[in-house]
C-alpha positions as CSV (number, residue, x, y, z in Angstrom):
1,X,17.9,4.4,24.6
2,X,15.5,3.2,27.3
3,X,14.1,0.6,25.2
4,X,11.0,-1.4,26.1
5,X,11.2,-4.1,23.6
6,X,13.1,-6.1,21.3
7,X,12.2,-8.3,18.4
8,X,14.2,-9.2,16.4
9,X,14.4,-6.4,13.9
10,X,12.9,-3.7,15.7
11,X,13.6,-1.7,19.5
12,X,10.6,-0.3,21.0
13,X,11.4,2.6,23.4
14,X,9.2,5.2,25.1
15,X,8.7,9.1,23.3
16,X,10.6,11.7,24.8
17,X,9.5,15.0,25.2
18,X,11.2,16.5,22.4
19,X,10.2,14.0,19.5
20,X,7.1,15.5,18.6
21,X,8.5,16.4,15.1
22,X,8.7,12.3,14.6
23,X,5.3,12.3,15.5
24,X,4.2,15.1,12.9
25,X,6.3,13.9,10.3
26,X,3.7,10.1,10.5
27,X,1.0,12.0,10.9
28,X,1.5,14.2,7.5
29,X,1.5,11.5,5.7
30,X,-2.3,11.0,4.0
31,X,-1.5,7.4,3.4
32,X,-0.8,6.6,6.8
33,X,-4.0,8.7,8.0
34,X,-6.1,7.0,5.1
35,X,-8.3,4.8,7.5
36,X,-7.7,7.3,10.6
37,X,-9.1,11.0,9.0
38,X,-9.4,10.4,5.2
39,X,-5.5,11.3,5.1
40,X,-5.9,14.6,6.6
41,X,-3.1,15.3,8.4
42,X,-3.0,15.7,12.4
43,X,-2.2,19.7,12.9
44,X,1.6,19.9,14.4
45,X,0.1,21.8,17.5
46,X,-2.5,19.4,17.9
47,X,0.7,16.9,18.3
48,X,2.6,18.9,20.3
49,X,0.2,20.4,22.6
50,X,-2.1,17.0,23.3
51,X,-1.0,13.7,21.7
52,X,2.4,14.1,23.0
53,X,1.8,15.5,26.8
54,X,-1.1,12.5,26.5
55,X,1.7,9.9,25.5
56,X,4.0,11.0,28.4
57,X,1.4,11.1,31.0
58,X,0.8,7.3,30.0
59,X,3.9,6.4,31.0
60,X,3.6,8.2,34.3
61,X,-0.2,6.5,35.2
62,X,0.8,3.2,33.9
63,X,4.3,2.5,35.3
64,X,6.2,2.5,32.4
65,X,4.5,-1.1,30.9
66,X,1.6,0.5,29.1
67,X,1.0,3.4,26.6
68,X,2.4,4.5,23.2
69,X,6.2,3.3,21.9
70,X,8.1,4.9,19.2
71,X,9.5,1.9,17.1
72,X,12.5,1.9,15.6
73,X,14.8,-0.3,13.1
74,X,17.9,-1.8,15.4
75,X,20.0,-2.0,11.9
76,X,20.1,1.9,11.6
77,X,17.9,2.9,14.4
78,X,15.9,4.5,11.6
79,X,12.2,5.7,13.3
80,X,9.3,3.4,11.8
81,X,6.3,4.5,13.4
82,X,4.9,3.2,16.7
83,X,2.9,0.3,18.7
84,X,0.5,0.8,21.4
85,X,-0.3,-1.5,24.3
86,X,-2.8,0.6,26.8
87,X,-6.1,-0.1,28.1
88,X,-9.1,2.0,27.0
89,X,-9.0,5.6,29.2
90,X,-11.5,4.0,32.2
91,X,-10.9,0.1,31.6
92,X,-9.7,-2.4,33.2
93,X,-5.6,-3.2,33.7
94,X,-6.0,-6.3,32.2
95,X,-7.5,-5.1,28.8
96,X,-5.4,-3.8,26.9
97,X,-5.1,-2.5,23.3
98,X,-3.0,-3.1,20.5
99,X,-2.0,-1.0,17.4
100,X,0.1,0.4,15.5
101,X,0.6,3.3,13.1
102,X,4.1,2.9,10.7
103,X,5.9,5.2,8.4
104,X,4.9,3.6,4.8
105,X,8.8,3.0,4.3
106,X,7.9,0.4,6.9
107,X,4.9,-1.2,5.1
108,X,4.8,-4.7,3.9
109,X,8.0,-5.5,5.5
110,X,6.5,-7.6,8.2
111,X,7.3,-5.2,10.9
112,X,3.6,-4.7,12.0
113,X,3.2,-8.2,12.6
114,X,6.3,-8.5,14.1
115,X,6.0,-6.0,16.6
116,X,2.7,-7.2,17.6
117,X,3.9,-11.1,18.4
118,X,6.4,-9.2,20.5
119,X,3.6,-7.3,22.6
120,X,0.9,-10.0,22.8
121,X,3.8,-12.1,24.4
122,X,5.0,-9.4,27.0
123,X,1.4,-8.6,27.8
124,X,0.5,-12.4,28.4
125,X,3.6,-12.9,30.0
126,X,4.7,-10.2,32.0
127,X,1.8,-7.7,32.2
128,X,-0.6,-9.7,33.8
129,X,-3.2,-9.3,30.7
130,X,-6.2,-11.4,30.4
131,X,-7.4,-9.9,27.0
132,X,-5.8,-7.9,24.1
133,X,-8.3,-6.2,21.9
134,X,-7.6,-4.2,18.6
135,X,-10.2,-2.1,16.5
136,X,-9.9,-0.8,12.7
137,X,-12.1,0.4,10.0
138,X,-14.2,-2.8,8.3
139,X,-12.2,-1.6,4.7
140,X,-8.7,-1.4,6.3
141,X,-8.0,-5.0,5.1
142,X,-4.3,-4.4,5.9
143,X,-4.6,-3.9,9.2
144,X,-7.7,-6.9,9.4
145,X,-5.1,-9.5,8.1
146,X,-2.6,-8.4,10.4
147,X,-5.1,-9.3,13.1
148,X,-5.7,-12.2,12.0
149,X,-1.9,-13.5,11.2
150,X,-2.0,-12.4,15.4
151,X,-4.9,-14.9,15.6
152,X,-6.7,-12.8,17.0
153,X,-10.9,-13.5,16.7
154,X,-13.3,-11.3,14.8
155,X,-16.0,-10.4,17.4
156,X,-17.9,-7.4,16.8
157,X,-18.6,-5.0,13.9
158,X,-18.9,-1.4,14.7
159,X,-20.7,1.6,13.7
160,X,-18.5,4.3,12.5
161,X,-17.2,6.9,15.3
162,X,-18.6,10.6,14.2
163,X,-14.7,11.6,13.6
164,X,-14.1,9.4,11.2
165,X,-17.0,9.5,8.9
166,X,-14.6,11.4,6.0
167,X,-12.7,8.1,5.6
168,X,-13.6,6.4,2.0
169,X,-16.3,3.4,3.0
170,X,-17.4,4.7,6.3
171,X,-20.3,3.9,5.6
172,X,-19.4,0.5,6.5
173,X,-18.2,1.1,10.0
174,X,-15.2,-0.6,12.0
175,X,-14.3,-3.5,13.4
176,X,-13.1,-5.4,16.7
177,X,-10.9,-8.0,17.3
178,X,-9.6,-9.9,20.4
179,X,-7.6,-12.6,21.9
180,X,-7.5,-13.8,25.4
181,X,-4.5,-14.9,27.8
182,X,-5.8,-18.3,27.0
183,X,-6.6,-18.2,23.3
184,X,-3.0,-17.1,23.0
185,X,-1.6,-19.9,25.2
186,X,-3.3,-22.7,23.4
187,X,-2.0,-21.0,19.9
188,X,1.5,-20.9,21.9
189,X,1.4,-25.0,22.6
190,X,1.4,-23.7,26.2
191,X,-0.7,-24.8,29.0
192,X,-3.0,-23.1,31.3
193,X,-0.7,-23.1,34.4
194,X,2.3,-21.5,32.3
């Protein structure tokens, strides 16, 4: 399965060039888009002909240890949604995103939070990373509380990107939060020189 990433409930493994209809099928949904495009939906083409070429690519530039992972339950191997761990298109190695997008079969099961423990850890780690930041709509309190549970610090509000001003509340812009090799370490009981 080339998998990337265990927890205990979930396998994170990289797309393959012929699950674009996995990614269409999470993209259709309007409550999953809510916070992303008002719930419209993300064409198919637009999937197959960008965000999936862009999500192989990824693997290419960054070794394998960065980009977009499709998530899946490892009682079933049913597809949740997936987790991203990339830094932003210019930016530095060592900063790195996190998010996530699930199937809303997968909400409130924990698996967001989960999956994200799992990443902070291998980017801390493993990857080298000195700071893991993550970004979401002020009103998307889901998402903000999942953050938080990460420990992960409030540190900037944000005014709204032009492509998302159809999502309800807008008007209130987004939000960015962040949590650095150390932060984590100290919230692991680790030292420094770990």
């Amino acid at each position: 399965m080339n998998t990337y990433l265990e927890t205990e409930r979930l396998a994170l493994r990289r797309f393959t060039a012929n699950e674009a209809d996995l990614l269409i099928e999470l993209d259709s949904d309007p409550a999953v888009m809510r916070y992303l495009t008002g719930g419209i939906p993300t064409p198919p083409e637009v999937v197959r002909d960008e965000y999936l070429p862009r999500i192989l690519a990824g693997y290419e530039k960054w070794g394998g240890n960065l980009g977009l992972f499709a998530a899946q339950e490892k009682d079933g191997g049913a597809f949740i949604g997936w987790f991203i761990l990339r830094p932003a298109p210019e930016g530095p190695l060592d900063e790195v995103e996190l998010g996530y997008r699930l199937r809303q079969a997968a909400w409130g099961k924990g698996y967001a939070t989960e999956g994200s423990r799992a990443l902070l850890s291998k980017a801390f780690k493993e990857l080298g990373v000195r700071m893991v930041w993550a970004e979401t709509m002020s009103v998307n309190h889901g998402s903000r509380n999942i953050m938080e549970k990460l420990e992960m610090a409030l540190v900037d509000t944000l005014p709204t990107p032009s492509d998302m001003e159809m999502v309800e509340d807008s008007e209130l812009g987004g939000v960015r939060y962040e949590l650095t090799k150390e932060q984590w370490e100290r919230h692991q009981g680790l030292s420094g020189d770990s």
